[in-house]
N, CA and C of each residue as an Amber inpcrd file, in Angstrom:
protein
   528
-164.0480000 -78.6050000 -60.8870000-165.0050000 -79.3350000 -61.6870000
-164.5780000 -80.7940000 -61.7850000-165.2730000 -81.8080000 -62.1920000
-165.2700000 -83.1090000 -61.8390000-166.3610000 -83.4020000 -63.6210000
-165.4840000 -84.8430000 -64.0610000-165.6420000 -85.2140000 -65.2630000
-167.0170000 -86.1880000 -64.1010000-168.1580000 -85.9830000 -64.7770000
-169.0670000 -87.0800000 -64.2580000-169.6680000 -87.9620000 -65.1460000
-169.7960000 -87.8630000 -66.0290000-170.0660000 -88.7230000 -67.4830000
-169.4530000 -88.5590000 -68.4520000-168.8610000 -89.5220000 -69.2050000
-168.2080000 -89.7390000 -70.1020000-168.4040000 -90.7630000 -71.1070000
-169.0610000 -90.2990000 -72.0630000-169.0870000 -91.8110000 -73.3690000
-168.8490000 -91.1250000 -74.3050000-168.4930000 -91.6500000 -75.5670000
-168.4800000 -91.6320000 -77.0990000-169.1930000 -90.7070000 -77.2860000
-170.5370000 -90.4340000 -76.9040000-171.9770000 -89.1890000 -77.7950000
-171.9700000 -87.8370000 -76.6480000-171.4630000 -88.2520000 -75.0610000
-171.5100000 -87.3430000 -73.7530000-170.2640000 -87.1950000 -73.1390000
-170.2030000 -86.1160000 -73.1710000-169.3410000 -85.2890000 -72.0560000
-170.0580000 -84.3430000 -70.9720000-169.8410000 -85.2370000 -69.3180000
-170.3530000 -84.0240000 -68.9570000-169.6170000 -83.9960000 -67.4140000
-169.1120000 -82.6010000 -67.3830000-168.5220000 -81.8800000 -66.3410000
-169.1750000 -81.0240000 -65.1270000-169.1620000 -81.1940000 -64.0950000
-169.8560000 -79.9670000 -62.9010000-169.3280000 -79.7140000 -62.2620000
-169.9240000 -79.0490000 -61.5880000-169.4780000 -78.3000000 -60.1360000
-170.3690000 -78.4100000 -59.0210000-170.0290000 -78.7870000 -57.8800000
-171.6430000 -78.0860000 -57.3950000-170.4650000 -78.3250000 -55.9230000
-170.8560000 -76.9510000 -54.8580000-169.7320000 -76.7130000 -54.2590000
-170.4240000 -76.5400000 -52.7860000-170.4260000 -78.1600000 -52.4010000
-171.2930000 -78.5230000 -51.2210000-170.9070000 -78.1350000 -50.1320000
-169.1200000 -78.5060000 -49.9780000-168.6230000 -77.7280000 -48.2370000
-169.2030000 -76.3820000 -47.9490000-169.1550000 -75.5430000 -49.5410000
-169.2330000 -73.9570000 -48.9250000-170.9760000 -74.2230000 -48.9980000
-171.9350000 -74.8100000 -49.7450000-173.4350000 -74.4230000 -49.3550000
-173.3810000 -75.1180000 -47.7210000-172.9500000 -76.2150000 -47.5000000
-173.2340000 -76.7250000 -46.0140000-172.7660000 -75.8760000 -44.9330000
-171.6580000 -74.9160000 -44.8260000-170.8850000 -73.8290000 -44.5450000
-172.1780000 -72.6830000 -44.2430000-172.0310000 -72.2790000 -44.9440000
-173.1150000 -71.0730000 -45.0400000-174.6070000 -71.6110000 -44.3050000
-175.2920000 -73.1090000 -45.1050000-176.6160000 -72.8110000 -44.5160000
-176.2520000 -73.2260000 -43.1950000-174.7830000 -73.8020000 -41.9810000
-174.6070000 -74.1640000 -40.6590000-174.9570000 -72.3280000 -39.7500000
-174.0330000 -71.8460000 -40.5870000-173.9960000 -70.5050000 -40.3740000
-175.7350000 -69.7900000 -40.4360000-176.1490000 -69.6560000 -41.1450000
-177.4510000 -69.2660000 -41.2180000-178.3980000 -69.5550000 -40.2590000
-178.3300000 -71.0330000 -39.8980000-178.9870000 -71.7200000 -39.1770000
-178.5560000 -71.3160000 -37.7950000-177.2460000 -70.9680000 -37.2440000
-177.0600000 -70.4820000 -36.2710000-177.3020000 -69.0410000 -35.5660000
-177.2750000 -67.9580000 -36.8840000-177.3800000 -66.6220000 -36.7530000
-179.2090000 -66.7920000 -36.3040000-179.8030000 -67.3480000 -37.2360000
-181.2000000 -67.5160000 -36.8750000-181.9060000 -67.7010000 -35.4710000
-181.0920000 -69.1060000 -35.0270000-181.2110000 -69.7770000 -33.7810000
-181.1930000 -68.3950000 -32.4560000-179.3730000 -68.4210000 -32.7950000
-179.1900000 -67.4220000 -31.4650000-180.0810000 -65.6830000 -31.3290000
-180.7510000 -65.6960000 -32.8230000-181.4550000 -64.1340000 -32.4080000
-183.2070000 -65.1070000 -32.1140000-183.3810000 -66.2430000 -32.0050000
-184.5440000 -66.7560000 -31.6000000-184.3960000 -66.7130000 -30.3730000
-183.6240000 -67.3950000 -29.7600000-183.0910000 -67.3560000 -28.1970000
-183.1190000 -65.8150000 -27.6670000-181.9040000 -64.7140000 -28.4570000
-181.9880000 -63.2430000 -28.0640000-183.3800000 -62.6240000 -28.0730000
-184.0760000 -63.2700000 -28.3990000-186.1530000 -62.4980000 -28.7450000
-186.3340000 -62.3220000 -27.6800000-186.4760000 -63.5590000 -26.3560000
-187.0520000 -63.5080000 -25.3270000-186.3890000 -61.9000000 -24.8960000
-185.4490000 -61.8210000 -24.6030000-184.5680000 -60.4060000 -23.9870000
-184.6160000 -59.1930000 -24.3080000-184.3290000 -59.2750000 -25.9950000
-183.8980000 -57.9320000 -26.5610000-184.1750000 -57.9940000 -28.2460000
-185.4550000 -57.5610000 -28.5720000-185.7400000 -57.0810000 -29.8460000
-184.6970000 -56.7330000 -30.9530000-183.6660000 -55.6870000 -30.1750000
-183.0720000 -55.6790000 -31.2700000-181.9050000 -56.2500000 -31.2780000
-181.1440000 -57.3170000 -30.1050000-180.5360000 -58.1380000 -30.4990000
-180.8950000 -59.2810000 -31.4490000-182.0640000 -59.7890000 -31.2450000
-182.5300000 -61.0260000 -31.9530000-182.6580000 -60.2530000 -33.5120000
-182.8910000 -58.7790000 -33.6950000-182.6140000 -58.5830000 -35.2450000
-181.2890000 -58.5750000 -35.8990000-180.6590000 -58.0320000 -35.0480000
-178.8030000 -57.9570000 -35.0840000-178.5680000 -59.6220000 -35.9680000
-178.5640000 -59.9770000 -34.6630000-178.6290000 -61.8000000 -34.8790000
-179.0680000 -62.3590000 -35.9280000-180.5110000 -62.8780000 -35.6280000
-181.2410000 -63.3100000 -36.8690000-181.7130000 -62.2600000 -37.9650000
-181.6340000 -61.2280000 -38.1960000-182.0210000 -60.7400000 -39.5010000
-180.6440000 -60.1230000 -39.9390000-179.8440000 -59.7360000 -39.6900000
-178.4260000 -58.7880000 -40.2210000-177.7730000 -60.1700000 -40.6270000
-177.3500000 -61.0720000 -39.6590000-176.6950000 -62.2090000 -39.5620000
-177.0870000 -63.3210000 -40.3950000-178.1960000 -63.5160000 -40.0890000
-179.1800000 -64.6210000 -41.4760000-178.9160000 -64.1560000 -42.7340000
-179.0630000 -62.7520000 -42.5270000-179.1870000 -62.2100000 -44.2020000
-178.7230000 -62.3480000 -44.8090000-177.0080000 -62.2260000 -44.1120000
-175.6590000 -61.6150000 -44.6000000-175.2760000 -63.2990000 -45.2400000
-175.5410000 -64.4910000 -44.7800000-175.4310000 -65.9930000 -44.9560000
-176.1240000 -66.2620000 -45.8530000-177.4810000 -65.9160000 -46.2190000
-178.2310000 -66.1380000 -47.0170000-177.8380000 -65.7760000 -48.1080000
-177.3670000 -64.1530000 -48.2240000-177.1260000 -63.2380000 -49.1570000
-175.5730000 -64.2010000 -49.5940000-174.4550000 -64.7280000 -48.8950000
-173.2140000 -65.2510000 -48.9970000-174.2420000 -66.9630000 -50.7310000
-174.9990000 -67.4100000 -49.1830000-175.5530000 -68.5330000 -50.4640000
-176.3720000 -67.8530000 -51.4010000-176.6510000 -67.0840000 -51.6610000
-177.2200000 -66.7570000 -53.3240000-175.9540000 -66.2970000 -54.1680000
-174.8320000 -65.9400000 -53.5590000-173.6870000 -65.3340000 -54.5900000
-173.1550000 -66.3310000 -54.6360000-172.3740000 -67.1990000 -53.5380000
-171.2880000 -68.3320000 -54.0480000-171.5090000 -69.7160000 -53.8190000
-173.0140000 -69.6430000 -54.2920000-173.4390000 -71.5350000 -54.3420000
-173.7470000 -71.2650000 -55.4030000-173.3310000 -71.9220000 -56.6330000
-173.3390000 -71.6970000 -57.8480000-173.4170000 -73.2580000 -58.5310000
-174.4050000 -73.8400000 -59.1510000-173.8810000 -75.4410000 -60.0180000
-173.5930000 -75.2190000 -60.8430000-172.3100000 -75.5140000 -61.6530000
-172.1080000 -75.0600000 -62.7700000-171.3500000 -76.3500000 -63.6440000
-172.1540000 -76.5240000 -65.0540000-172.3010000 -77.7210000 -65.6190000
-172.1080000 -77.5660000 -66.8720000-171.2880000 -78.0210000 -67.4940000
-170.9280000 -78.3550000 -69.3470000-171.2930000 -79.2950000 -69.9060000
-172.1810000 -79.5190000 -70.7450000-172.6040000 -80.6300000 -71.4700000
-172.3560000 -81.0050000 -72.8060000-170.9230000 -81.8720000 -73.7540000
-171.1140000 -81.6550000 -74.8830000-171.7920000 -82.7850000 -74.9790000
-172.4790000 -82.5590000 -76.1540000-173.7940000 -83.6750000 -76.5420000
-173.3730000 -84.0370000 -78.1430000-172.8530000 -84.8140000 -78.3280000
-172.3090000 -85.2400000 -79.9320000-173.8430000 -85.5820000 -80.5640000
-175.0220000 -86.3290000 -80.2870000-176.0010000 -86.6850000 -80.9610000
-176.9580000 -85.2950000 -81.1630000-176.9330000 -84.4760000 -80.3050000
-177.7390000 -82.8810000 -80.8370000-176.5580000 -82.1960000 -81.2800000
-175.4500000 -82.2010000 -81.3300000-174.7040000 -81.5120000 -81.7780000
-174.4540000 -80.0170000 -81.2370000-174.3150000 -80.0500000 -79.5960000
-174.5170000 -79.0760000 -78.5730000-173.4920000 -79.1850000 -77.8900000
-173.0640000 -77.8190000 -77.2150000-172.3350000 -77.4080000 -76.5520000
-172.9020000 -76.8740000 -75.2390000-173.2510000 -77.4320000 -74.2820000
-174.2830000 -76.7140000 -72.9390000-173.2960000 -75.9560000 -72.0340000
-173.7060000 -74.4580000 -71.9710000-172.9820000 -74.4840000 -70.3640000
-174.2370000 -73.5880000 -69.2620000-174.3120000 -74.5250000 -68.1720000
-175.3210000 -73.9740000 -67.7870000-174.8010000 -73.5430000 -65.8260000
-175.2640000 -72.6420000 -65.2590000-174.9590000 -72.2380000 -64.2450000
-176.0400000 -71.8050000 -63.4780000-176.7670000 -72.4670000 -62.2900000
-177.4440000 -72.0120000 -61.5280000-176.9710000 -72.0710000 -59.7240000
-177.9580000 -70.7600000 -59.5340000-177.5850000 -70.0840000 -57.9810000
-178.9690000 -70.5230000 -57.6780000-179.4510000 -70.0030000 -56.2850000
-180.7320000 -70.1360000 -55.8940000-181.4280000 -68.8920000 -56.6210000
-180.9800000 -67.6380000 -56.9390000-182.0420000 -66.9170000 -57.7530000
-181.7820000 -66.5020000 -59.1090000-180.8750000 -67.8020000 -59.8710000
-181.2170000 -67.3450000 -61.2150000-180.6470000 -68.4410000 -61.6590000
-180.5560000 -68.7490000 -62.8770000-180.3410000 -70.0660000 -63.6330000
-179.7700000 -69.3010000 -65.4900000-178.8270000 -69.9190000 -65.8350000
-178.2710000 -69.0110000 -67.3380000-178.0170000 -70.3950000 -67.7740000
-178.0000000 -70.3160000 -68.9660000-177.9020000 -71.3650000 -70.2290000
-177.2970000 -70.9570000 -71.7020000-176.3600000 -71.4170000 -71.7710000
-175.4270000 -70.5850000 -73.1010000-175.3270000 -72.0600000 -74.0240000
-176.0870000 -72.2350000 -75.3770000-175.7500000 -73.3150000 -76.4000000
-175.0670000 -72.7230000 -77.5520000-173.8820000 -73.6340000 -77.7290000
-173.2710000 -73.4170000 -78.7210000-173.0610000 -74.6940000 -79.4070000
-173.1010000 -74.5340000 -80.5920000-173.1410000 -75.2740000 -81.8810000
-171.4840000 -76.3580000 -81.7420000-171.4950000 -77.6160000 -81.5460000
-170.4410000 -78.5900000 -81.5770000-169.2270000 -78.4150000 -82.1830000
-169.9470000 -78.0810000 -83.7100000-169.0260000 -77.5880000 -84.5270000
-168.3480000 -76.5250000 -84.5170000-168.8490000 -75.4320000 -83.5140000
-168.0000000 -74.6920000 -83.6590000-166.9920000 -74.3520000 -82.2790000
-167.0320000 -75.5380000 -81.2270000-166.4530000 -75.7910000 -80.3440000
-165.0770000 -76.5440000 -81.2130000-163.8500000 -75.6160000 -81.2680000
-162.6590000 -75.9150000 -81.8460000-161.6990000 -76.9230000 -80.5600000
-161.8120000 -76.6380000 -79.0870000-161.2370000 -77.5870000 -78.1860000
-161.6300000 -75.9960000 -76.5210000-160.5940000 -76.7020000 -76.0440000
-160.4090000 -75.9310000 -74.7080000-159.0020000 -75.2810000 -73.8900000
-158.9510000 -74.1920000 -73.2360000-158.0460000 -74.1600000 -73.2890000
-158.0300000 -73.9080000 -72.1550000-156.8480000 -73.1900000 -70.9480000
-156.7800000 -72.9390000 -69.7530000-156.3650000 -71.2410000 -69.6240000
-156.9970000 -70.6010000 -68.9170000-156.6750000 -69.2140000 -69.3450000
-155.8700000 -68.9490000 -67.8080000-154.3540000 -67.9270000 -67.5290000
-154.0350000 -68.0250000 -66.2060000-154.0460000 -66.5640000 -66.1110000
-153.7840000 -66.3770000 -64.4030000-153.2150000 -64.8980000 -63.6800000
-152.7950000 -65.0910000 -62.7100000-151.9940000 -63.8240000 -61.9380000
-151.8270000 -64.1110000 -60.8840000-152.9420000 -63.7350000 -59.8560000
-152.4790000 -64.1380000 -58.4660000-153.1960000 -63.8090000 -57.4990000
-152.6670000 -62.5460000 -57.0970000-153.9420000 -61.4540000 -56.5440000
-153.2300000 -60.3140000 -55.6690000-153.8920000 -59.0050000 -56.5850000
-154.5260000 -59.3440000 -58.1140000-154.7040000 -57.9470000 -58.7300000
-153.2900000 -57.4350000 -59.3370000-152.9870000 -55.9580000 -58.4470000
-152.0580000 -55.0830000 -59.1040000-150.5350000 -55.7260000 -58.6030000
-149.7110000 -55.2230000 -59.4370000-148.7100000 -55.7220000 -58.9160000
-148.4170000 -54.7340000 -57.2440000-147.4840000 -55.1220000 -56.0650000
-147.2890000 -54.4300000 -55.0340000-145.7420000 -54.2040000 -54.9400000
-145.4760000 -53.1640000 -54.2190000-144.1610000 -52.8030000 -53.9490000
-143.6150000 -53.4850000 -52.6950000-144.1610000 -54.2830000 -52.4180000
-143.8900000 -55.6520000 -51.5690000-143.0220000 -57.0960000 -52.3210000
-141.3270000 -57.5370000 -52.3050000-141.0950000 -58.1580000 -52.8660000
-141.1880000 -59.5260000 -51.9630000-141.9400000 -59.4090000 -50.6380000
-142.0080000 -60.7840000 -49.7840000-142.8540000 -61.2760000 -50.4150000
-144.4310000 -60.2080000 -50.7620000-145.8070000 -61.0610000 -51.2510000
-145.4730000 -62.2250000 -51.9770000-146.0020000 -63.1490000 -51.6420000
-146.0230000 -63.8600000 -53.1310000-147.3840000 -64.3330000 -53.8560000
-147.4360000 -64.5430000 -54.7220000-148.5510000 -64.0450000 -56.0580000
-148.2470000 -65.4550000 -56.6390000-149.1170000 -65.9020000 -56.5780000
-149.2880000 -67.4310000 -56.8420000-150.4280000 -67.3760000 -58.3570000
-150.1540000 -68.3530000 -59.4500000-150.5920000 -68.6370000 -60.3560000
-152.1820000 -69.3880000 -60.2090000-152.9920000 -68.8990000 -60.7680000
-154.4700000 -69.1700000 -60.3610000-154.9610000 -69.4600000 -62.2500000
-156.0680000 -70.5770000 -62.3660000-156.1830000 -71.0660000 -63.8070000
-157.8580000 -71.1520000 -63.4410000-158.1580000 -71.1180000 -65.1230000
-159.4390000 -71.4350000 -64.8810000-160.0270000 -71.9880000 -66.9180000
-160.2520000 -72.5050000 -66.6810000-160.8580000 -73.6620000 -68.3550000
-161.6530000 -72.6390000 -69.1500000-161.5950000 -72.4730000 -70.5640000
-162.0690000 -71.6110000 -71.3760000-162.5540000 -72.8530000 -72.6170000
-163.2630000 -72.3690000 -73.2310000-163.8480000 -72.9970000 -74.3690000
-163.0180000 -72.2790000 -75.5880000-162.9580000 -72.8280000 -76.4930000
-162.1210000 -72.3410000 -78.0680000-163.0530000 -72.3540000 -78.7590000
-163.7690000 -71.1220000 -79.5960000-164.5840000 -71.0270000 -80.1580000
-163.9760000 -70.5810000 -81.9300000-165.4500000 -71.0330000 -82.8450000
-164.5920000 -70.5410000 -84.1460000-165.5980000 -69.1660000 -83.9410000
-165.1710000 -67.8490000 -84.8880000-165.6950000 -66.8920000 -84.6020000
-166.8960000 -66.8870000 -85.8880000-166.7010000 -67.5310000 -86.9110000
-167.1770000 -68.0080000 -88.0550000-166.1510000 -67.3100000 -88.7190000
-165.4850000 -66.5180000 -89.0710000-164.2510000 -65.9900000 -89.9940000
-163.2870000 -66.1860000 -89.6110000-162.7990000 -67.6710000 -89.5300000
-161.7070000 -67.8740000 -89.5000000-160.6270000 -68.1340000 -88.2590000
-161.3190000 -67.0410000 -87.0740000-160.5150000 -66.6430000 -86.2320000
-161.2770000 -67.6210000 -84.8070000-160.7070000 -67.1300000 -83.5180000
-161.1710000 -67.6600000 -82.5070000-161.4430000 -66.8780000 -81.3690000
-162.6550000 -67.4710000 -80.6150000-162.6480000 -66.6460000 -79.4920000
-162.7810000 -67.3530000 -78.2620000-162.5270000 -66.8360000 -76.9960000
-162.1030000 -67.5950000 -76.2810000-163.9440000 -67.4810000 -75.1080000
-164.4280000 -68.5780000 -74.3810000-165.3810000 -68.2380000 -73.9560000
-165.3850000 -69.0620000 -72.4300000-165.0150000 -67.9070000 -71.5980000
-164.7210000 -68.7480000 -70.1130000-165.7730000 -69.7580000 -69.5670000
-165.6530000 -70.8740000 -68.9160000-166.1300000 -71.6330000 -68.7050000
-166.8690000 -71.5170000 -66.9760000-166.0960000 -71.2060000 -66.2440000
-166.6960000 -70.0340000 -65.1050000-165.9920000 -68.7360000 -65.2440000
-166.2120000 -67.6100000 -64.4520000-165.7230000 -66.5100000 -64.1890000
-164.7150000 -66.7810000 -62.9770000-164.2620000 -67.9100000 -62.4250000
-163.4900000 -68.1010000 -61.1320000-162.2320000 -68.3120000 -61.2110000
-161.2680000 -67.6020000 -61.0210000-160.3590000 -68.4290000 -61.3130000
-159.6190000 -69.2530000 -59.7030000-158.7050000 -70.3250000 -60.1550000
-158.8200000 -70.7520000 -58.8460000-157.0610000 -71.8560000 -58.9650000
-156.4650000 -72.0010000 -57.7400000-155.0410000 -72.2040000 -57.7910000
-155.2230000 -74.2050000 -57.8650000-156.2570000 -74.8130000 -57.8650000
-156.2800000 -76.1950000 -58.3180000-156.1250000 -76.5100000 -59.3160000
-155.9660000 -78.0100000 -59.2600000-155.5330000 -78.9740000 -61.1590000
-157.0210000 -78.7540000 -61.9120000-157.6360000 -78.5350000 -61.3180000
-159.1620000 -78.9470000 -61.4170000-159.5500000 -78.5700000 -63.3760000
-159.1020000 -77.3160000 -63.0940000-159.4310000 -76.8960000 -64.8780000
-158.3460000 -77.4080000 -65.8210000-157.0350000 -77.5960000 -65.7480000
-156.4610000 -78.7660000 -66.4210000-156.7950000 -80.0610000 -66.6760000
-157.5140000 -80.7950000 -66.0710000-157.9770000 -82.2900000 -65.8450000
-159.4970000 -81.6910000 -67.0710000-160.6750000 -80.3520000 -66.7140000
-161.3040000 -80.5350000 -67.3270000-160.9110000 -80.1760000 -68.7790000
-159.8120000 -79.3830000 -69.0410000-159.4180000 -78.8660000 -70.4410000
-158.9610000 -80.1750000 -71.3310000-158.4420000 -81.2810000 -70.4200000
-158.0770000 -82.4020000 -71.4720000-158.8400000 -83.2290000 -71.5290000
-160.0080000 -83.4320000 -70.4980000-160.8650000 -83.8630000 -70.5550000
-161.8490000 -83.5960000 -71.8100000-162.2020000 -82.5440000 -72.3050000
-162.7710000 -81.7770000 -73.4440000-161.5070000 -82.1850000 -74.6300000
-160.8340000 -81.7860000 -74.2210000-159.8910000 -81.7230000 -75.6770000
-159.9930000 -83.2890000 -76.0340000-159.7940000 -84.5500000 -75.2410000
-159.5240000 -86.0730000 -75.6060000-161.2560000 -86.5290000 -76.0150000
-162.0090000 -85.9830000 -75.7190000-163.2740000 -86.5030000 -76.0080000
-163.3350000 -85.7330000 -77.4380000-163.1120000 -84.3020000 -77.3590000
-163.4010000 -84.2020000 -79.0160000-162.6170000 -84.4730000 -79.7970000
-160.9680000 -84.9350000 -79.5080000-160.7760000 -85.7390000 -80.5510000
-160.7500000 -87.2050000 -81.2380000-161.2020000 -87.6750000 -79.8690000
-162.1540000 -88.8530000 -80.0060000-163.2870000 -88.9250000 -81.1090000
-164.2160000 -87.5740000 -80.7490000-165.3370000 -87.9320000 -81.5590000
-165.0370000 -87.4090000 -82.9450000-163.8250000 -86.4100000 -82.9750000
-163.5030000 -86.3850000 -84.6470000-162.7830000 -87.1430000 -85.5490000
-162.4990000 -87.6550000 -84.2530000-161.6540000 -89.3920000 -85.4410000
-162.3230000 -90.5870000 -85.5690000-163.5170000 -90.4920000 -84.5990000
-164.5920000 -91.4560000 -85.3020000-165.0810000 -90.5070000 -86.3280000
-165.4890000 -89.4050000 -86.1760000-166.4340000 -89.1800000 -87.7690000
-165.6770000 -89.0520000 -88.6220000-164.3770000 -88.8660000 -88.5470000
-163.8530000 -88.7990000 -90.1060000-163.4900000 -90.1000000 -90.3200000
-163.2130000 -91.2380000 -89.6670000-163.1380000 -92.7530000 -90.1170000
-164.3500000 -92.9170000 -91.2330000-163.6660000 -93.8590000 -92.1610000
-164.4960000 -94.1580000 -93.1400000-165.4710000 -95.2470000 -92.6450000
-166.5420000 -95.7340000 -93.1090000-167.5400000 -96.4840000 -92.9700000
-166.8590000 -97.9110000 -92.6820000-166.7420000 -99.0530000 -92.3200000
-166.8570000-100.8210000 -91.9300000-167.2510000-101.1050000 -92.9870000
């Protein structure tokens, strides 16, 4: 994720994960091509090709082309997180106030542990929101479902954390 606006009233963070959509639709575009070419010959190569092969690319860009965007908005007093694919679009608002900061949630790579002591299992992070639960307590509310071995969600966790305490030390400053 990448800080793309930043002022005093806006915070806003995205994603949008162009190598892998350009990736996929090169791919698509090729599976297509070569079962257009296979038509003249063989019916069911050109389906092999362009329909198994297209699909399988197509089907790749509806799961992992994802934009995924955080918006805190100090003047509505909003918390946006919004995530769209090509066949669906989600929108989660939460109340400013009850955005307490951010945090970084980790694991390893690999799942279960293995009876392999060469593997190595590398540390993978991914940015969470700090929520109040309203009693007191907190809950934690992931910011994607990805986790991933870059700085990327550190840069956005302090990114969040320095803007809201920015904007809580202007509002609790007394009046000029």
């Amino acid at each position: 994720m990448k800080i793309t606006r930043t002022t005093p009233d806006l915070l806003i963070a995205q994603e949008i994960p162009w190598f892998i959509a350009v990736m996929l639709s090169l791919g698509l575009l090729l599976f297509v091509g070569v079962g257009l070419l296979v038509s003249s010959q063989t019916l069911i190569g050109a389906f092999v090709m362009g329909g198994i092969g297209g699909g399988m690319c197509f089907a790749a860009i509806c799961i992992f082309v994802e934009r995924l965007q955080i918006i805190l908005d100090a003047r509505a007093g909003t918390a946006t997180l919004r995530a769209r694919t090509i066949l669906r679009s989600r929108e989660t608002v939460f109340a400013l106030q009850d955005l307490l900061g951010a945090t970084g949630e980790s694991t390893l790579s690999g799942g279960t542990t293995s009876d392999d002591p060469a593997r190595v299992r590398r540390k993978l992070h991914r940015p969470s929101l700090v929520l109040s639960d309203g009693a007191g307590g907190e809950v934690l509310h992931p910011i994607t479902e990805i986790y991933d071995s870059s700085s990327t969600s550190g840069t956005v966790v302090r990114a969040i954390n320095d803007w809201l305490t920015q904007l809580r030390c202007t509002d609790a400053a007394p009046p000029a």
